[in-house]
N, C-alpha and C positions, 0 to 999 in steps of 0.2 A: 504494500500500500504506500502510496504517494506521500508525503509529511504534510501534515495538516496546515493547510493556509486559511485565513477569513474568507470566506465565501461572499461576492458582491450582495450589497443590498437590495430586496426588493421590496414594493409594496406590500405593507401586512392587510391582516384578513377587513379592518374597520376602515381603510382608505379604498377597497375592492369597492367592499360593500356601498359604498358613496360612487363610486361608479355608474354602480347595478342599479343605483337608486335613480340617477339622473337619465341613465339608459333606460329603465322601464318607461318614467315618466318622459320619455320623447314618443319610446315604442304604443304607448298607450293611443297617441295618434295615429300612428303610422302605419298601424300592424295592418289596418285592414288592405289598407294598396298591396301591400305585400302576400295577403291571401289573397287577393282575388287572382280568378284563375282567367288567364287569355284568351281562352275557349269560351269564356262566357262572356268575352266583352262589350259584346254589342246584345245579345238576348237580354244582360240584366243591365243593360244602362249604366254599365260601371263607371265611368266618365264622370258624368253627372251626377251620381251618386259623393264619387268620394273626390274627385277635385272641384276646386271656385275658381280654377284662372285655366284661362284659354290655353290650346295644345302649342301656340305660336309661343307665349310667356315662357311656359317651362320649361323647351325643346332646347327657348336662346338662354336661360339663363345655366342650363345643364350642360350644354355644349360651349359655354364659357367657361366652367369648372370641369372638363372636360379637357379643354385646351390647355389651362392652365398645369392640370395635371399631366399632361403628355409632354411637357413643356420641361418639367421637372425632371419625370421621366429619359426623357432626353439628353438632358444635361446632367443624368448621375450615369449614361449610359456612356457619354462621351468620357467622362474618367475612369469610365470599368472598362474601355474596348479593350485596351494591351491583355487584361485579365483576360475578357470574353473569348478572345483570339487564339492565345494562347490554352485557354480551355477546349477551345475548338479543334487547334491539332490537337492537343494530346488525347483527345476523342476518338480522333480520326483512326492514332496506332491501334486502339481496338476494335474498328470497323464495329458501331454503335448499331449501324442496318441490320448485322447479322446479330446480334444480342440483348439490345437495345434501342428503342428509339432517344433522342436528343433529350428530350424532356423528363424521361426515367433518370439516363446519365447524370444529370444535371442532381438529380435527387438523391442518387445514390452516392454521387461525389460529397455532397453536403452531409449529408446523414452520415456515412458511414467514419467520416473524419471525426465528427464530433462522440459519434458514440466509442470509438476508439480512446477519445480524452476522456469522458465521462469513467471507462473500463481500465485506462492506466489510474485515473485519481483514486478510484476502490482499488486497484491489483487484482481484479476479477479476470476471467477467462471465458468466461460463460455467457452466451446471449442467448435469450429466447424470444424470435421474431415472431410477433403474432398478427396473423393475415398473410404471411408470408406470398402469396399468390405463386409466382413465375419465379421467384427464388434469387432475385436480380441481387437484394441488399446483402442476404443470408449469403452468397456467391461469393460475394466482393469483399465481408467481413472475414470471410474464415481463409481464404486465398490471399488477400492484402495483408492485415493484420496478425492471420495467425488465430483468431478469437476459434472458439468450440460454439459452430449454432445450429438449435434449433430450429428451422422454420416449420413454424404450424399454420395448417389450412384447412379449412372445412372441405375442401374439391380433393377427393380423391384424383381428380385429373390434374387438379393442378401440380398434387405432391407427386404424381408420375412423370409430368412433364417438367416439372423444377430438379427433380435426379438425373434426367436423358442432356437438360438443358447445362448443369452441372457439370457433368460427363464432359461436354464439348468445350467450356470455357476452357474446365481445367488446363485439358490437350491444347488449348489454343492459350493458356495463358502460358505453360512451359516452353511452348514453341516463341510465345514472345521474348520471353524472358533469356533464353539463348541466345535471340537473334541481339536483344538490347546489349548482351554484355560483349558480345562481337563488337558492335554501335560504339560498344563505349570504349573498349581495345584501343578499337581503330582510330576514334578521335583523337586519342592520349597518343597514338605512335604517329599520327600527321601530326599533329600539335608539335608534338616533339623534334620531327622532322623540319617543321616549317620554323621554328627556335633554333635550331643548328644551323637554319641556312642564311638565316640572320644576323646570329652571332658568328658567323665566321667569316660574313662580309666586314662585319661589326671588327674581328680580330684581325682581317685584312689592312683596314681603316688605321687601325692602332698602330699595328707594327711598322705601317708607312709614314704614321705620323712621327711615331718613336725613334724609330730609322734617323729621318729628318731633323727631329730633335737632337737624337744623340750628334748627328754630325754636325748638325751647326753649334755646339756647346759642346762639344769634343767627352762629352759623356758618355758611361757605358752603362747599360742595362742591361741584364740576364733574363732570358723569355720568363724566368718563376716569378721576376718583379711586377708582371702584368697578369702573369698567365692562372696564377691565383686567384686574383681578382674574378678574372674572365670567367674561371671556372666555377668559382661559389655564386655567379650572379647566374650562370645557367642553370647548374642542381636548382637552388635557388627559386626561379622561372618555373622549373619543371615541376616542384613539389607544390608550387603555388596553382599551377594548372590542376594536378593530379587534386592536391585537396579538395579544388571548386569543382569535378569532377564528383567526386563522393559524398561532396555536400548536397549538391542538385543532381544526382544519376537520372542517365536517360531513362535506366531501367526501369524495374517494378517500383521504385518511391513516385513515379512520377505517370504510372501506367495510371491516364484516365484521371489523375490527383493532381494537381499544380503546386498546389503548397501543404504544407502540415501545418494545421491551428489545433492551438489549444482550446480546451472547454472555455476560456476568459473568449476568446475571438470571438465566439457567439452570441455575449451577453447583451443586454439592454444595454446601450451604448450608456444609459443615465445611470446606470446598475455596476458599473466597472468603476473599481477603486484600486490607483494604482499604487504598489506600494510591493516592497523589498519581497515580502516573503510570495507575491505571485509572481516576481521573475525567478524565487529561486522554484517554485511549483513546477514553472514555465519547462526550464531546464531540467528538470529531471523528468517530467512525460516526456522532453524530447530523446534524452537518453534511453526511458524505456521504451519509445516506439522502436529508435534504432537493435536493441536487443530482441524485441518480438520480432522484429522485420527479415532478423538473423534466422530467427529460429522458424521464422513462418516458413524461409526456404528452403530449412535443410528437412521440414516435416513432408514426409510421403506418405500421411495419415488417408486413407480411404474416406474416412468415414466424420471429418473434420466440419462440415457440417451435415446436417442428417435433416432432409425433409419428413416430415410426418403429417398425418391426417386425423383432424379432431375437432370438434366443435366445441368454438371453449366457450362458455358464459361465466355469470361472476361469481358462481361457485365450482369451478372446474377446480377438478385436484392439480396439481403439476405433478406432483409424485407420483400418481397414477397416469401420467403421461412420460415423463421422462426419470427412468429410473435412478439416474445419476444425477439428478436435481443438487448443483453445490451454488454458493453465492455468485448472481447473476446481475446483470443489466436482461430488462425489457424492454421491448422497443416494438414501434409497430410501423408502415409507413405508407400513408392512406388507407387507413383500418376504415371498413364501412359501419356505416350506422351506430349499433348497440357495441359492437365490438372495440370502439374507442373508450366508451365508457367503463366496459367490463376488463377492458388494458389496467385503468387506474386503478380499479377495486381489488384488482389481481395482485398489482404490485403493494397498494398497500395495506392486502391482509397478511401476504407472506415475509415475512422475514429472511428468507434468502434472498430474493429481489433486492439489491440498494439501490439500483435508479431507475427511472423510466423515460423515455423519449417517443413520445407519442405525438404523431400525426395523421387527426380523421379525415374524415371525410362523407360522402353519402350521407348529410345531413335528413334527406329528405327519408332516409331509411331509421330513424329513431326513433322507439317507441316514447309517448311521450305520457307519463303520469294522469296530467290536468287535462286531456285531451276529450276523452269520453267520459267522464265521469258517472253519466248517468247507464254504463254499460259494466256487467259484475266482471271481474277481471281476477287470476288467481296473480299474478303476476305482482314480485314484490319488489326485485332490483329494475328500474328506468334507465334509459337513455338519457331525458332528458324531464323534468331538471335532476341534479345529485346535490348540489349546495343547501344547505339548511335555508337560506336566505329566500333562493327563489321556490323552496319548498313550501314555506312561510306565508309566502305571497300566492302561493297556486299557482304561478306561470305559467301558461302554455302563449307554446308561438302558432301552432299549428302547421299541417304538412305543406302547404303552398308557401306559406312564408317559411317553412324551412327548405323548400327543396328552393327556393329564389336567393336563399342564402349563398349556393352553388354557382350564382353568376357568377362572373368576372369583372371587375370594372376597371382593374389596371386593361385588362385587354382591351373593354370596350374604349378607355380614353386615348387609345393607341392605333384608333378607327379599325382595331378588328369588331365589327359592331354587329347587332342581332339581325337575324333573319327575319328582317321587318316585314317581307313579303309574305315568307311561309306562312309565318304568326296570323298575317291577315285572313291568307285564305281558310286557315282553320275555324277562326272566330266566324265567317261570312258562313262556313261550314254551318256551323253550330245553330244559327240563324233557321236557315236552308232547312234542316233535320228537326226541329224546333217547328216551323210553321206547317212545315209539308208532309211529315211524318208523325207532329204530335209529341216527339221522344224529345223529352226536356234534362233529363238525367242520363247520358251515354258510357253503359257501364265498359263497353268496348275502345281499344285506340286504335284511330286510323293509321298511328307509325309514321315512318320518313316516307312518305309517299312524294313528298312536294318535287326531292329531284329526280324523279321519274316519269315526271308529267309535263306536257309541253305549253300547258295554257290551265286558266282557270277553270274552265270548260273541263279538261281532262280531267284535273283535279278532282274534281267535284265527282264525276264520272267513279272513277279509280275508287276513293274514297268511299260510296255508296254501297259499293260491290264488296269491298271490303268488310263495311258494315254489315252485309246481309239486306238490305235495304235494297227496293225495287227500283233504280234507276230509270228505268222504262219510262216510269207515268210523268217523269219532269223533263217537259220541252228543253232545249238550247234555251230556247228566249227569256224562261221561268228564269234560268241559273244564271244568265246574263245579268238580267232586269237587276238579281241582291246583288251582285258583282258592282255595275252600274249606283246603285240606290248608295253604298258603303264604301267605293271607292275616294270620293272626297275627305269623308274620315279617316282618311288611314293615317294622318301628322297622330292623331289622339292617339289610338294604340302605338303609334311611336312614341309619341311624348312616354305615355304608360310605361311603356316597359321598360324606360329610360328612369323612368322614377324608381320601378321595382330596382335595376341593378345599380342604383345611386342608395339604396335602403339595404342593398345586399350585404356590405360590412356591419352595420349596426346587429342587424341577425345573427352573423357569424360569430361575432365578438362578445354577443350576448351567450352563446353556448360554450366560448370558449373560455370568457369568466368565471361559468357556473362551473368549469371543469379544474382553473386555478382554484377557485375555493374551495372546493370540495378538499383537494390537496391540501390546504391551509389549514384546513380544519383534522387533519391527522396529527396527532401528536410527534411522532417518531418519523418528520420529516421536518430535514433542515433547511431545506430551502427550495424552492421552488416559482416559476418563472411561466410567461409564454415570449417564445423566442421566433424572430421571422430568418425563418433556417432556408427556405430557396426565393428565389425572382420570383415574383409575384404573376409576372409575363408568360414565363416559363411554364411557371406551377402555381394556379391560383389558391389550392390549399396549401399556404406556405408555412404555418403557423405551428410549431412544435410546442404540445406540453413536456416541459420538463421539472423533473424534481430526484430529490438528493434527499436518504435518509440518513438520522445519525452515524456519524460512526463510532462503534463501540470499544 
């Protein structure tokens, strides 16, 4: 274990809680834009219902905050390129197509760094990845680092195809990893090559100056009077090259990783306190990644990490899942729904667990307590809420406003922006199906149909057929006529859904404080955090819970 440094300060549970409080009371207005469902926008008159200003007001005043954000965006992007760039080769050496797409990469680069510093500060060995899905992080943890993991997954498919998927990294990370130490040979013998042919123009230059000197000054010099010199300034050169060699290797430190950070580089920028005893922390993770990194490559462990298949909820044993259960880091990364939840309660009923790094996701998939109330339920651990605070209160957000939670709006303010069209025709849908068929509640979805259809006409057509629904008896002219009747409104469900994904952080933020405090409120944890661990561009659930229990 790492020697004990002060851990950075963060908000305690009574400045959350004042948070949660000003956050509710905005959400209390707000919540209803955020449930309403697109589908229904024009049958219930949603517009009119829940905004008082024109679709022109709020369209200019969002796409001004919009701008501004892109803006910002841009200019932290213009100081991150070297980084960006540099991320991008060394992407590249492991062909990301064949194992990975960019935006995994990207995830797994970040995550798996910091879980590595979180597992040097404990001296732990052990991860158990929950959700593990394709087995990308589990992969990179026990291959990179050397760590022992577990990845658990509900899919039997997944835990066969995360072993086959395994199988071929491995072969293709060994075959890197020769190729790189050749790479890196070869630079140190040109380097060296290209130094000798320097210095010996360099000792050509001397001895002719020397020459020159000695005979106009009638002085004598012996070649050792230079040639000393000459020669400690090349060793010299060359140990200098070789060190910056070993300090940045081409090789595996750098396969896919750019830098090595410490657990400090992730924190709340306002949360780091600098001071003697985290540079000397600093330095000794750095020595112990270099000793795993040893040992990571001299291990020919088979079985170094181990997919498995299980369904864990918040009373799953681990014991009765992994035999060898010793002190661990948890970790999840885009854990869906209930399973982020049930990450936290895992980690902190067990006492072998010491930290957790959890990132969810699939909001819209969380059972939520407040939701049905008036429906008998045996169900006693939630998804959402877990905080005494918003238990207190009763809080439900509900599924529309959670699954709108899911937008993006770094995207959208970066003009990657909604499918204002598609949106339309479903709503015009809903209408159409509504007046002509009667059916006001459609328990069926019509799916991606939109790009498979070449007009609205088809649409509607496709759509129909899909539903079970008699297409036959509505003319062209019928499906035109609401086409016609609602195309002038289409700015309002633009504006709409422009409100929803400008309301989409307050959502998120609200389930991801109820999951800080919940942690706050465990006794035998010392600290604890939400950390924005990737690009928000990238990865729009960027947002890591992390926490740290005593150590004993």
């Amino acid at each position: 274990m790492a020697t004990a440094c002060p851990l950075p300060a963060t908000q305690d549970l009574p400045t959350l809680h004042a948070k949660l409080q000003g956050l509710l009371r905005f959400l209390r207005d707000a919540l209803p834009i955020s449930n309403a469902h697109t589908v229904d926008f024009y049958t219930e008159s949603v517009w009119e219902k829940l905004v008082d200003l024109s679709p022109e007001t709020v369209l200019a005043a969002l796409k001004r905050s919009a701008a501004e954000a892109e803006a910002e965006a841009e200019a932290g992007f213009s100081e991150a390129r070297p980084l960006v760039e540099a991320e991008a080769r060394a992407a590249e050496n492991l062909k990301p197509v064949e194992f990975m797409n960019m935006k995994k990469s990207h995830e797994v680069q970040a995550m798996s760094q910091l879980i590595c510093s979180i597992t040097d500060y404990y001296g732990v060995k052990q991860v158990i990845d929950l959700g593990s899905g394709k087995g990308y992080l589990s992969s990179f943890l026990s291959l990179k680092y050397g760590l022992k993991v577990y990845g658990i997954d509900s899919s039997n498919t997944n835990t066969h195809g995360a072993k086959e998927r395994n199988r071929k990294l491995k072969k293709h990370w060994k075959h890197y990893h020769t190729q790189s130490r050749v790479d890196v040979n070869g630079v140190a013998l040109k380097m060296a090559k290209e130094r000798k042919v320097q210095n010996e123009i360099k000792y050509n230059a001397n001895v002719e100056e020397t020459y020159n000197n000695s005979s106009a000054n009638q002085e004598k010099m012996s070649p050792s009077d230079y040639l000393s010199d000459f020669s400690g300034s090349v060793i010299s050169d060359i140990r200098k090259q070789m060190e910056n060699l070993h300090a940045q290797p081409h090789g595996e430190d750098n396969l896919c990783f750019e830098n090595s950070f410490s657990l400090i580089d992730f924190l709340p920028i306002n949360a780091v306190e600098t001071n003697s005893s985290s540079q000397i922390i600093n330095r000794e993770i750095s020595e112990a990644n270099k000793e795993r990194r040893k040992l990571a490559s001299k291990s020919n462990e088979s079985n170094i990490y181990s997919p498995l298949t299980s369904f864990i909820t918040a009373d799953s044993e681990l014991h009765d899942i992994i035999k060898d259960l010793e002190e661990c880091l948890m970790v999840g990364l885009h854990t869906c729904g209930d399973l982020a939840s049930n990450t936290l309660r895992i980690f902190a009923s067990n006492s072998e667990i010491k930290g957790v790094c959890s990132v969810g996701c699939c909001y819209h998939l969380l059972s939520e307590e407040f939701e049905n109330e008036h429906k008998e339920c045996m169900q006693e651990k939630w998804g959402f809420p877990m905080c005494h605070y918003l238990k207190e209160e009763r809080w439900c957000c509900g599924r529309n406003a959670r699954m709108s939670a899911c937008l993006a709006l770094e995207r959208v303010a970066l003009g990657q922006g909604l499918p204002t069209e598609s949106l339309f025709y479903r709503a015009v849908l809903q209408d159409i199906i509504k007046d002509c068929y009667g059916i006001t509640k459609c328990e069926q979805h019509v799916g991606k149909i939109y790009s498979k259809c070449s007009s609205f006409l088809d649409y509607v057509r496709k759509s129909l057929k899909k539903l079970g629904l008699d297409e036959s008896k509505l003319p062209e002219k019928i499906i035109m006529d609401y086409y016609e009747k609602y195309k002038p409104r289409m700015d309002e469900l633009e504006a709409f859904n422009m409100l929803k994904v400008f309301l989409a952080p307050c959502i998120e933020t609200l389930i991801l404080l109820d999951r800080l405090c919940y942690l706050k409120e465990q006794e035998d944890i010392a600290w604890s955090a939400l950390v924005k661990l990737f690009d928000p561009v990238k990865s729009p659930r960027c947002y890591a819970v992390i926490a740290l229990k005593k150590q004993q």
